[in-house]
VEXDREN-2710 file (C-alpha; in Angstrom, 1 decimal):
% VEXDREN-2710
k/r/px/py/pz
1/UNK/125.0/38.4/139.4
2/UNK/127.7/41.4/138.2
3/UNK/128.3/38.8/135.7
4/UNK/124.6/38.5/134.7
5/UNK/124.4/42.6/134.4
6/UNK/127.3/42.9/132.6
7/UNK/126.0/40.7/129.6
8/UNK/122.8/42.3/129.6
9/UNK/124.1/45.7/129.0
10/UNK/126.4/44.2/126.3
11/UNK/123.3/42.9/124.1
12/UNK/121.3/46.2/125.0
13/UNK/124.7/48.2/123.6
14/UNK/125.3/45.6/120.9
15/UNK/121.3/46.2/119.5
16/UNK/121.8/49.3/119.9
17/UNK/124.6/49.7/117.5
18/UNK/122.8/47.3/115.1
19/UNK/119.4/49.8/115.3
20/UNK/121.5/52.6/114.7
21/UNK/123.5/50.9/111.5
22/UNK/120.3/49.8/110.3
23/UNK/120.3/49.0/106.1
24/UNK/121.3/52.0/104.3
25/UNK/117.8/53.5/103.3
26/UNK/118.2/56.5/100.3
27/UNK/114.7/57.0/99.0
28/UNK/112.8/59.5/101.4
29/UNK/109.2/60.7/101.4
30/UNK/109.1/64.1/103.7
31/UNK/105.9/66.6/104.1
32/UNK/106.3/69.6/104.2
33/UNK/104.6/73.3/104.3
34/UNK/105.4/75.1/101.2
35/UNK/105.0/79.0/100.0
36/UNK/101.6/79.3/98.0
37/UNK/103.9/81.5/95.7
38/UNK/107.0/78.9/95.6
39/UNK/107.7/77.0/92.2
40/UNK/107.6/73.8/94.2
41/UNK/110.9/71.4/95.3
42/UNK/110.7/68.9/92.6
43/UNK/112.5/71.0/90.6
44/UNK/114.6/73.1/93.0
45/UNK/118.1/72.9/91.8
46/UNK/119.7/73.6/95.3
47/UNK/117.5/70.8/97.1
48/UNK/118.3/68.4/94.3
49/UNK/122.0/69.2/94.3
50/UNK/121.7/68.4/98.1
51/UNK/120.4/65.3/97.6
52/UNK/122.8/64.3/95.5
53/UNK/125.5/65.3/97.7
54/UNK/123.7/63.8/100.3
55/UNK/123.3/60.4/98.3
56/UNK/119.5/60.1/98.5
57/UNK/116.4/61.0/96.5
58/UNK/113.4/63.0/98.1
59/UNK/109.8/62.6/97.3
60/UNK/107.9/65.4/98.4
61/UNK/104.4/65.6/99.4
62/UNK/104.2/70.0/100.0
63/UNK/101.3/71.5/101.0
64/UNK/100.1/75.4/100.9
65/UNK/96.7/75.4/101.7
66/UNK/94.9/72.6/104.4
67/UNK/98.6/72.0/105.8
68/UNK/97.5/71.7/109.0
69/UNK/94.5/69.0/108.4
70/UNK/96.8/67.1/106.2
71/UNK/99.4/67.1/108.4
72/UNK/97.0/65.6/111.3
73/UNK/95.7/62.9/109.1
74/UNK/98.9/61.9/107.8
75/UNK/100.6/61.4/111.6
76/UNK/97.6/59.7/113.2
77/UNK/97.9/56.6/110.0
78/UNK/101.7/57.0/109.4
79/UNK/102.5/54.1/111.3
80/UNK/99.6/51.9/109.0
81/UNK/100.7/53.6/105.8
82/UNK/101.9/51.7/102.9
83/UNK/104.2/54.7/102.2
84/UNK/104.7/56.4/105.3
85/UNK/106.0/59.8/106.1
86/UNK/110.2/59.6/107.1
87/UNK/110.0/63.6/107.8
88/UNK/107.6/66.9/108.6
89/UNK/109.4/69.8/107.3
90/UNK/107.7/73.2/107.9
91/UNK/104.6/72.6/109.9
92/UNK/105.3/74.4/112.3
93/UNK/105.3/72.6/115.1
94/UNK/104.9/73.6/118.5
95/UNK/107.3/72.4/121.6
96/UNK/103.8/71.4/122.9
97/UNK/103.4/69.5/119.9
98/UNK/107.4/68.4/119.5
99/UNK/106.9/66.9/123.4
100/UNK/103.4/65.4/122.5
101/UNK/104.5/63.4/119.4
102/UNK/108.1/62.6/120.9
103/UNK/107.1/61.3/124.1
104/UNK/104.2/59.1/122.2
105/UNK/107.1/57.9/119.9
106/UNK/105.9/59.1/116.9
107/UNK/109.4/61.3/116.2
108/UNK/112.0/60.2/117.4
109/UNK/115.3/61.5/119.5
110/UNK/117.6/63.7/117.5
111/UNK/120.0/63.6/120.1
112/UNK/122.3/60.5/119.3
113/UNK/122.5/61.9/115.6
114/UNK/123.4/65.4/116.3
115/UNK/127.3/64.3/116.4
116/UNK/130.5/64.9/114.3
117/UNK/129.9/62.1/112.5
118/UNK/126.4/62.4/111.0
119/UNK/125.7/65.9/111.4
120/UNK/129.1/67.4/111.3
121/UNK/127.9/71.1/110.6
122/UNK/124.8/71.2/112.8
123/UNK/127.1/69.4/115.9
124/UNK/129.9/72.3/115.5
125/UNK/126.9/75.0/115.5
126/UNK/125.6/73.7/118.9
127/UNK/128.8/73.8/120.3
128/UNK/129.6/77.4/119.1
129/UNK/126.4/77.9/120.3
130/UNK/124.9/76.3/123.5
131/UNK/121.8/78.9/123.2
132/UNK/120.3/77.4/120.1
133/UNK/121.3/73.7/121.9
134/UNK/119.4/75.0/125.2
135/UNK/116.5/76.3/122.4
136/UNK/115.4/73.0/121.0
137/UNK/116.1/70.4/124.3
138/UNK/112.6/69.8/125.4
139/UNK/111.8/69.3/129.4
140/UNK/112.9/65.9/129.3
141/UNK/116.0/66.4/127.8
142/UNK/115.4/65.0/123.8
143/UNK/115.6/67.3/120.8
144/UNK/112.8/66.2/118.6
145/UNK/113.4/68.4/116.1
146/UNK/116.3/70.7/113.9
147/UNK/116.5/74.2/114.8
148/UNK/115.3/77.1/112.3
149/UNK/115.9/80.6/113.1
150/UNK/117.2/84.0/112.1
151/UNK/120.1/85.6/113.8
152/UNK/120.6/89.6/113.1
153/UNK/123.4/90.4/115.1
154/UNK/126.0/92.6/115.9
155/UNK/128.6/89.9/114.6
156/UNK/127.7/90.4/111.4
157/UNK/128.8/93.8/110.9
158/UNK/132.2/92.5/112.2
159/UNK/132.1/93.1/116.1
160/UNK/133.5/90.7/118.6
161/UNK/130.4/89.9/120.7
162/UNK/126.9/89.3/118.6
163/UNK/124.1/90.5/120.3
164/UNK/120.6/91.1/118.7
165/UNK/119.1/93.7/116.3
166/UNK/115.8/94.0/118.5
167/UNK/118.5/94.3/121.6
168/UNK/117.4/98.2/121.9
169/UNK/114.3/98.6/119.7
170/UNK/113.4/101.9/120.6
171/UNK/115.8/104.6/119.8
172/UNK/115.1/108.2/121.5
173/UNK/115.7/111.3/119.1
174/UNK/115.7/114.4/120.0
175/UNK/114.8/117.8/116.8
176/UNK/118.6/119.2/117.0
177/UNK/117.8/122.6/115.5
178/UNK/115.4/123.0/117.8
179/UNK/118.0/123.1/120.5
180/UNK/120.5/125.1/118.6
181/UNK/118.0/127.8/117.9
182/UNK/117.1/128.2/121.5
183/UNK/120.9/127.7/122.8
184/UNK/120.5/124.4/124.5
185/UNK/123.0/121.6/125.5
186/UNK/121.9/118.4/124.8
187/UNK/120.0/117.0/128.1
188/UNK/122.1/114.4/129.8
189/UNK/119.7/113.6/132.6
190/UNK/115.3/113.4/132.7
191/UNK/115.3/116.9/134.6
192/UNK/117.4/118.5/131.5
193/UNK/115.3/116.9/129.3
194/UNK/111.9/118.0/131.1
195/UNK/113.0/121.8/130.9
196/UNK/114.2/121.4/127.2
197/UNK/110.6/119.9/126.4
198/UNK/108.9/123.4/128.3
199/UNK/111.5/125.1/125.8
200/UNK/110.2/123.6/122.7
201/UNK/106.4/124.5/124.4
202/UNK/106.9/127.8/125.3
203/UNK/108.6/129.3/122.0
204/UNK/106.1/126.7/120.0
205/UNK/109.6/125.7/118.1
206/UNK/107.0/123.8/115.7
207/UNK/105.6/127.5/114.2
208/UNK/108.7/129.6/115.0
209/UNK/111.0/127.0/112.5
210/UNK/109.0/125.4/110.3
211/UNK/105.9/127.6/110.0
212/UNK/103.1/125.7/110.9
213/UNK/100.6/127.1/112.7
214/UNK/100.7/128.7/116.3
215/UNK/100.5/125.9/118.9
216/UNK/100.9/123.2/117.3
217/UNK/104.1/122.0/118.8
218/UNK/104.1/118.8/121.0
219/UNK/107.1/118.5/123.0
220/UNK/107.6/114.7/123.0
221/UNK/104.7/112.3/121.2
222/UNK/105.2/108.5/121.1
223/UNK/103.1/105.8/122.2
224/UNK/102.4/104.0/125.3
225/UNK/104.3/101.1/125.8
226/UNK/105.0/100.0/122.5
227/UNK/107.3/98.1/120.9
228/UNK/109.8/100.9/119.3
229/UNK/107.7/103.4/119.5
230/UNK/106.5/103.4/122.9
231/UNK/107.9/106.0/126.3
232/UNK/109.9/103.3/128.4
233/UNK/113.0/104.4/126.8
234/UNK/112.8/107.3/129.3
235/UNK/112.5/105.1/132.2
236/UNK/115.9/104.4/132.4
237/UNK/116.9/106.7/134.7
238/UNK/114.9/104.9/136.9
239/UNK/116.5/101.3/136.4
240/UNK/114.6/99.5/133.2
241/UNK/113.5/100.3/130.0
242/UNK/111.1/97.5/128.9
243/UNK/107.4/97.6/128.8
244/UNK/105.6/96.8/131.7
245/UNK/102.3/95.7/130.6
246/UNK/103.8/92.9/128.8
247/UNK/104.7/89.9/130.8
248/UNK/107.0/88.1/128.4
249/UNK/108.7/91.8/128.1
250/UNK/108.5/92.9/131.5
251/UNK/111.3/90.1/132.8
252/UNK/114.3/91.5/134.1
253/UNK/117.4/89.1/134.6
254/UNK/120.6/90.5/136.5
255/UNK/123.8/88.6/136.6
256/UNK/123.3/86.8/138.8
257/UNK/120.4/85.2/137.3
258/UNK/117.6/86.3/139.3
259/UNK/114.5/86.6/136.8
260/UNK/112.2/89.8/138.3
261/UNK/108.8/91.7/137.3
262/UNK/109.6/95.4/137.7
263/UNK/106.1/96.3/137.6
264/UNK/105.6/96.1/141.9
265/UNK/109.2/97.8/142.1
266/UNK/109.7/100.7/143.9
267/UNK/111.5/102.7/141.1
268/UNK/108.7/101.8/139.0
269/UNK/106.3/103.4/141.1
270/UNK/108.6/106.1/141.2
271/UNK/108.8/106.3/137.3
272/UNK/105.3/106.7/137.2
273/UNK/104.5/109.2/139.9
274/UNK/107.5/111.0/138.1
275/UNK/106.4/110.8/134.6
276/UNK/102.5/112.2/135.4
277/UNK/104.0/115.3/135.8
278/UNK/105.0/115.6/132.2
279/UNK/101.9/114.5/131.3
280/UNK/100.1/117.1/133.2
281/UNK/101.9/119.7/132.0
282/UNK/101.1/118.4/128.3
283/UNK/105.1/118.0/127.9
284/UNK/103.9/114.4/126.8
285/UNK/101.2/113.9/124.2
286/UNK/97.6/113.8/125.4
287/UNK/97.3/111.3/122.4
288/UNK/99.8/108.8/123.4
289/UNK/97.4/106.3/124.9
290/UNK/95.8/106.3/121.8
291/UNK/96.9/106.8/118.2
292/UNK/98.5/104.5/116.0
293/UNK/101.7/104.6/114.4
294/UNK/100.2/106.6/110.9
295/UNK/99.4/109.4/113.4
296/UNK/102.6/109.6/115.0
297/UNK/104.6/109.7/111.8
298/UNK/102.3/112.6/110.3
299/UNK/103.0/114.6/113.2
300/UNK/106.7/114.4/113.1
301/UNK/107.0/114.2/109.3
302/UNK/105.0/117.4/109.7
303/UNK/107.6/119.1/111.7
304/UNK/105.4/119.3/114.9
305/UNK/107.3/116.7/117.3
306/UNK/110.6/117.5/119.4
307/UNK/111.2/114.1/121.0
308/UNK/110.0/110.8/119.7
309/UNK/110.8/107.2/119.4
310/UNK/111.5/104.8/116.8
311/UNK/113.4/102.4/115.0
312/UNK/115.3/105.1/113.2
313/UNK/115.5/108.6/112.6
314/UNK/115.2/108.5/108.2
315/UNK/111.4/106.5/108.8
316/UNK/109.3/108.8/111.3
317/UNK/111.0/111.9/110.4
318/UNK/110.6/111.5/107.1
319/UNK/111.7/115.6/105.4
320/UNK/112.9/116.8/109.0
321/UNK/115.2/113.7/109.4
322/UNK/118.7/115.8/109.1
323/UNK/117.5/117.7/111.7
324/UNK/117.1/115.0/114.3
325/UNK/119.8/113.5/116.5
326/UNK/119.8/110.6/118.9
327/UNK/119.1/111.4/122.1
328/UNK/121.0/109.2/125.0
329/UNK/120.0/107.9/127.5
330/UNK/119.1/109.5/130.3
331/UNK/119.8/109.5/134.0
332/UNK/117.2/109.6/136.7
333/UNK/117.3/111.7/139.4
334/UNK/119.3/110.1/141.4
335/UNK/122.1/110.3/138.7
336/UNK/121.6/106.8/137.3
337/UNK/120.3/105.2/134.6
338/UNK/119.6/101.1/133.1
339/UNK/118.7/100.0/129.9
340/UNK/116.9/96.3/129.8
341/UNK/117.9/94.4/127.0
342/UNK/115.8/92.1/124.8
343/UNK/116.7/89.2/122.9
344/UNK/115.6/88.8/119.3
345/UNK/115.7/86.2/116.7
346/UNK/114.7/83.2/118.6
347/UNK/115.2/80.0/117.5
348/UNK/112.4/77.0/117.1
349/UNK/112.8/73.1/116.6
350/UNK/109.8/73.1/114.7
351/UNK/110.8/72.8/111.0
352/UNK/112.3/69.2/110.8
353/UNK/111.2/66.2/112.5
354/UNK/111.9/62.5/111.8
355/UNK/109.5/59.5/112.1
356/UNK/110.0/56.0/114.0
357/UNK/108.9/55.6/110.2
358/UNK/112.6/56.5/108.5
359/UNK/114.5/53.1/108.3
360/UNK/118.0/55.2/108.1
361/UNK/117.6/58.6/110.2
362/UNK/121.3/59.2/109.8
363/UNK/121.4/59.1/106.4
364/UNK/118.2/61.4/105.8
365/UNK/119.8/64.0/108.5
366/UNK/123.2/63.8/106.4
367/UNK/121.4/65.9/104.0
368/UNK/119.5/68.2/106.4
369/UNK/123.2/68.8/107.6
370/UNK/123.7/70.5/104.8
371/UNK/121.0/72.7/105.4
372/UNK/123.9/73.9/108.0
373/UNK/126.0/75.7/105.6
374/UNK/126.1/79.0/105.2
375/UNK/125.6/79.3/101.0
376/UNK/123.1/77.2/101.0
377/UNK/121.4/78.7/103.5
378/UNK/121.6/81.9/101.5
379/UNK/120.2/79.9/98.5
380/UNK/117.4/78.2/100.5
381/UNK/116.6/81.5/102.4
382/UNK/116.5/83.6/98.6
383/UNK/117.2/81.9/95.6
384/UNK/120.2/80.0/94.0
385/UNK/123.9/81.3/93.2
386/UNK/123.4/82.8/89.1
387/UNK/119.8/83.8/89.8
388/UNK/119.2/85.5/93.0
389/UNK/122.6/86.1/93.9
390/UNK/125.0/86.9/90.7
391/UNK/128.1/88.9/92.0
392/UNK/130.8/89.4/95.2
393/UNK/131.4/92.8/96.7
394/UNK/134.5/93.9/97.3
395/UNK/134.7/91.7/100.9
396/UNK/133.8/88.8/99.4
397/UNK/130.5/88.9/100.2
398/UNK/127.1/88.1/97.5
399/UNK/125.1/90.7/96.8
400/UNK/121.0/90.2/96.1
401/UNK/120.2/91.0/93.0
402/UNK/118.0/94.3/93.1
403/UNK/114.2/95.2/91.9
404/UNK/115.8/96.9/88.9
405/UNK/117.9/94.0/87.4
406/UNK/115.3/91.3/89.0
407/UNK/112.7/93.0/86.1
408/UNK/114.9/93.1/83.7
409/UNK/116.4/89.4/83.4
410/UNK/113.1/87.7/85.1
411/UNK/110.4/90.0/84.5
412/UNK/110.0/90.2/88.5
413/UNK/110.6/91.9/91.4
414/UNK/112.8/90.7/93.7
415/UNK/110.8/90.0/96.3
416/UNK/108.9/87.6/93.6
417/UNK/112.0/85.6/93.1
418/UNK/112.4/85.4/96.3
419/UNK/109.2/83.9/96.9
420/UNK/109.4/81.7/93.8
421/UNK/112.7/79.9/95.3
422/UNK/112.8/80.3/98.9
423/UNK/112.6/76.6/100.6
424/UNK/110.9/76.3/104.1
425/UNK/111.9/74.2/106.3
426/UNK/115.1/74.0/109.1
427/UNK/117.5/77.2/107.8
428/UNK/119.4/78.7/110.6
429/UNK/120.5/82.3/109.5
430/UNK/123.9/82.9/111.6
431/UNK/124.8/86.3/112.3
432/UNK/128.0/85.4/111.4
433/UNK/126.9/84.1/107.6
434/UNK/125.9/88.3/106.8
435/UNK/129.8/88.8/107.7
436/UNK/131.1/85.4/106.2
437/UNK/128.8/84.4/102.9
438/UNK/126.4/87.6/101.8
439/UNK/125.8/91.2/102.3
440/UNK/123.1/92.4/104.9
441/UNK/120.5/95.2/104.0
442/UNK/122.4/98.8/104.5
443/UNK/119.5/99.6/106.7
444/UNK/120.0/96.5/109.3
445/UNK/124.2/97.4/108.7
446/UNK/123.4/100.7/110.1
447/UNK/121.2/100.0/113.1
448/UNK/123.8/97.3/114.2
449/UNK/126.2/99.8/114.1
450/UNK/123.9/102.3/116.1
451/UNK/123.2/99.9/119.0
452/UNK/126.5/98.8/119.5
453/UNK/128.3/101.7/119.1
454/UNK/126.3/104.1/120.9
455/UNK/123.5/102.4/122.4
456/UNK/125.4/100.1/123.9
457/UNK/127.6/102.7/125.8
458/UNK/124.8/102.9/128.4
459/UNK/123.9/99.3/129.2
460/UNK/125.6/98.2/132.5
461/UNK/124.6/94.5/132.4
462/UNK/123.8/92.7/129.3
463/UNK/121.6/89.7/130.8
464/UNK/118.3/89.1/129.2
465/UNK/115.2/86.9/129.0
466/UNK/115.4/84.3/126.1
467/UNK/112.4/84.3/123.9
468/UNK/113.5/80.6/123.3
469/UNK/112.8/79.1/126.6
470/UNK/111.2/76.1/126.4
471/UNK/108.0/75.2/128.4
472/UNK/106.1/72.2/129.5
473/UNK/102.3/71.9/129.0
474/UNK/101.5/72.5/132.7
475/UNK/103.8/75.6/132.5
476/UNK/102.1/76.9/129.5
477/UNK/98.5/76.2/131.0
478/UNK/98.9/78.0/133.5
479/UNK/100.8/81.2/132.3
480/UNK/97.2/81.1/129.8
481/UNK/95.1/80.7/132.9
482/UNK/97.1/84.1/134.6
483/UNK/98.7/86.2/132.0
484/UNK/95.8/88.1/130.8
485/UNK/94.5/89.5/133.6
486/UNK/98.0/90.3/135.0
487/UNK/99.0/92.1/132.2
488/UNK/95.4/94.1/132.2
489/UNK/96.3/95.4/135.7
490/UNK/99.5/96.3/135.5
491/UNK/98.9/98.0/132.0
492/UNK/95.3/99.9/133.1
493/UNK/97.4/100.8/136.2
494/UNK/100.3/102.2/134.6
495/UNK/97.5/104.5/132.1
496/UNK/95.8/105.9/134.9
497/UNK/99.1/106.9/137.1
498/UNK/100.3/108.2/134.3
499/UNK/97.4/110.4/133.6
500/UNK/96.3/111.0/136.9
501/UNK/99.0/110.5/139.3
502/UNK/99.7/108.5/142.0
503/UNK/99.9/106.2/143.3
504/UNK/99.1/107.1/147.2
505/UNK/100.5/104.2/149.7
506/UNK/96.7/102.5/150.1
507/UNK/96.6/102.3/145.8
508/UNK/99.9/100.9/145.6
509/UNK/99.3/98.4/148.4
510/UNK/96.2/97.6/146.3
511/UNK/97.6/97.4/143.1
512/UNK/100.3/94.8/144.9
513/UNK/97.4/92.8/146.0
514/UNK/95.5/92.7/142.5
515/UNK/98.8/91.6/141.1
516/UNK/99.1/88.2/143.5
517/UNK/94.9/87.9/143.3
518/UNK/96.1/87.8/139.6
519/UNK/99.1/85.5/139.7
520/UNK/102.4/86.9/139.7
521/UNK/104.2/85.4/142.4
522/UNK/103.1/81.9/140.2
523/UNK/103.7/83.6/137.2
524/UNK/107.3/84.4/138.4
525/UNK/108.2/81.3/139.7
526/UNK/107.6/79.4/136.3
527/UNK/109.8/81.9/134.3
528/UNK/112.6/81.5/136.9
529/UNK/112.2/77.4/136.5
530/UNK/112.3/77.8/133.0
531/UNK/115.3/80.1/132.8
532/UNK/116.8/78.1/134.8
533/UNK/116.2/75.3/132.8
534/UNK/117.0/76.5/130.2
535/UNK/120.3/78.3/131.5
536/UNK/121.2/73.8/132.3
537/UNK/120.9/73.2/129.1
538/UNK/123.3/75.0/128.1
END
């Protein structure tokens, strides 16, 4: 009977090498999304020098408009078609729809491709970086499709560890003259910074330095739980800085790996109760809940704001910017403080997927392999080497072209010629390529510097919640079926604490309530499964 076994798993082993060696295939037809600006692929001199490294030909079907109908008709017949479809490139596909069409057969298992052998450059990525791997392995372990995804990290400004530009995304700043002119330190904990804000009130610093008119100073103005712009910056002096009312947002992860809503925490209630106070005492704009960011930028680039938040000083502050420093981060008052790191940049398996159509998937991924290096990705991502990119700096590194010479030699900006080349589809933008291949924006060089440098001096754990995760259906369903009405309550909540105080013991044993009536303890559960998950993979 061992016997018996033993020669079935040969012939299953021995077909399977034949499948796999199937004969060489080199003409491809691939769908794909396509820029309504772009010039088109036929005649894109970095995709055909691909192919011809590559060793294969490409006819492209690319669609601007009605992508998404085509792209349903042409997967439901592909299997009938007389010329069918060997690839979807920029569709955009879901992992909803990735698990859908791979479980059904209809792409097929990346997996046994993804090696040194056939995708040399991808297979050495994955193993640099097991996040990306754990990114685009769906539930049942399969990748059905190449990763795509910008990384704006800290590594490509030279530091050891990369960590994300949206790590910190709001930065706290603080009018520097202000303090000077009334002989203040800078405030190192919340109660510092509360008496520095009735400072700036009482002497109306707004009128006394820059001469607008009498009481128009606001202490502190940003908005309410925002993005960069919001308050939770200053609630980490009581142990997280994310925003509540968001759920995705609001997931804490310590070392240990323990995945936690802070919004029925005790130090949240605490930050609350703490922060009405400052509201009260109109230390915090009465606008906050309310205005957009236009209105927050004319009132500090009108000299009338002494605290605020935002991604960097030079942009809200606008004429008043040298008088601005960052203000750090703050402990509570029980002399600590936590910042809650985001991730940023996530990564999607979307972009590329292969048929059971494509007689030679190894040979068609050869050339998406290439896709894999850093120059071309700069040439896919921008525009090719003598058009977009024309010149090294002195590190070695190519420089766009700018607005100025883009008019001069093409008659367009360069935005415009970066629309007219750019290729979409499965480019993976390393951190590492801004150090390695070509120069990041000054502006992104200089926040990178900020977070790590300064920012980062306050973080005591670096763990966060990957935007990547990936989900089943039944996960997804039922985060929909909860998720809106937990958020509303914990972000209605938070609003009306804030403005009116609280919460007494009976509201906060309430609010608790609402928030299980509302799923959270289900809602938890799923992103700890997931995280987990997704912490297996990689």
């Amino acid at each position: 009977m061992k016997k018996v076994v033993s020669l079935v798993l040969a012939v299953i082993m021995l077909m399977s090498l034949c499948s796999f060696a199937s004969a060489e295939q080199t003409e491809f037809n691939v769908l794909s999304g396509i820029s309504a600006l772009s010039g088109g692929y036929d005649k894109n001199e970095v995709l055909n020098a691909m192919q011809e490294q590559a060793g294969i030909k490409i006819t492209w079907d690319t669609w601007s408009d009605s992508l998404g109908e085509v792209v349903g008709t042409r997967i439901s017949g592909n299997a009938a078609s007389k010329n069918p479809i060997d690839a979807f490139q920029a569709c955009g596909f879901s992992n909803f729809d990735l698990m859908r069409y791979g479980s059904a057969g209809t792409f097929i298992d990346l997996t046994p491709y993804i090696t040194p052998e056939v995708m040399p450059n991808l297979a050495g990525i994955l193993e640099a970086h097991p996040e990306i791997k754990a990114a685009i392995t769906m539930s049942d372990g399969k990748i059905y499709g190449l990763p795509a995804g910008e990384q704006m990290g800290t590594a490509g400004i030279g530091r050891e560890k990369d960590y994300s530009i949206f790590s910190v995304p709001q930065f706290a700043m603080i009018n520097k003259v202000w303090l000077d002119d009334l002989g203040l330190a800078m405030p190192t904990t919340l109660d510092e910074l509360h008496d520095v804000l009735v400072a700036f009130k009482e002497n109306d610093m707004s009128a006394k330095i820059y001469g607008n008119e009498a009481g128009s100073t606001i202490p502190m103005s940003t908005g309410f739980d925002e993005w960069c712009w919001g308050q939770n910056v200053f609630y980490a002096g009581f142990g997280f800085t994310n925003w509540p009312n968001d759920v995705c947002m609001d997931l804490n992860v310590n070392k240990d790996g323990v995945v936690n809503f802070v919004s029925d925490d005790d130090n949240y209630r605490a930050a609350v109760t703490y922060f009405h106070d400052w509201y009260a005492d109109g230390l915090m704009d009465l606008e906050m809940f309310s205005q957009d960011t236009n209105q927050l930028i004319a009132k500090c680039t009108a000299g009338r704001v002494g605290v605020s938040t935002w991604w960097e000083i030079n942009e809200i502050m606008g004429p008043h910017a040298a008088d601005y420093v960052y203000l750090p981060i703050l402990n509570g008052p029980d002399g600590t403080s936590n910042v809650t790191l985001r991730t940023g940049g996530a990564i999607n398996a979307g972009q590329l997927s292969i048929t059971a159509q494509c007689k030679d998937p190894a040979k068609l991924l050869s050339f998406y392999d290439l896709w894999y290096i850093g120059e071309n990705v700069m040439q896919l991502q921008y525009g090719p080497i003598g058009v977009f990119f024309t010149e090294k700096n002195e590190k070695g590194q190519w420089k766009s072209i700018t607005d100025e010479e883009a008019r001069a030699k093409f008659n367009k900006s360069s935005g415009e010629l970066k629309s007219q080349s750019e290729v979409a589809g499965p480019k993976l933008i390393l951190s590492q390529y801004y150090n390695d291949v070509w120069e990041m924006e000054a502006r992104a060089q200089e926040r990178l510097a900020d977070t790590y440098d300064y920012w980062f001096t306050f973080v005591k754990d670096f763990s966060f919640y990957p935007q990547d995760c990936v989900f089943t259906e039944a996960e997804l369903d039922d985060i929909d079926f909860y998720r809106a009405d937990f958020e509303s309550a914990v972000r209605e909540q938070e609003a009306l604490w804030l403005k009116n105080g609280g919460p007494t013991d009976a509201e906060w044993d309430a609010y608790k309530a609402t928030l299980e009536r509302c799923g959270m303890s289900t809602l938890l559960d799923i992103y700890q499964t997931v995280y987990d998950r997704y912490m297996a993979a990689k």
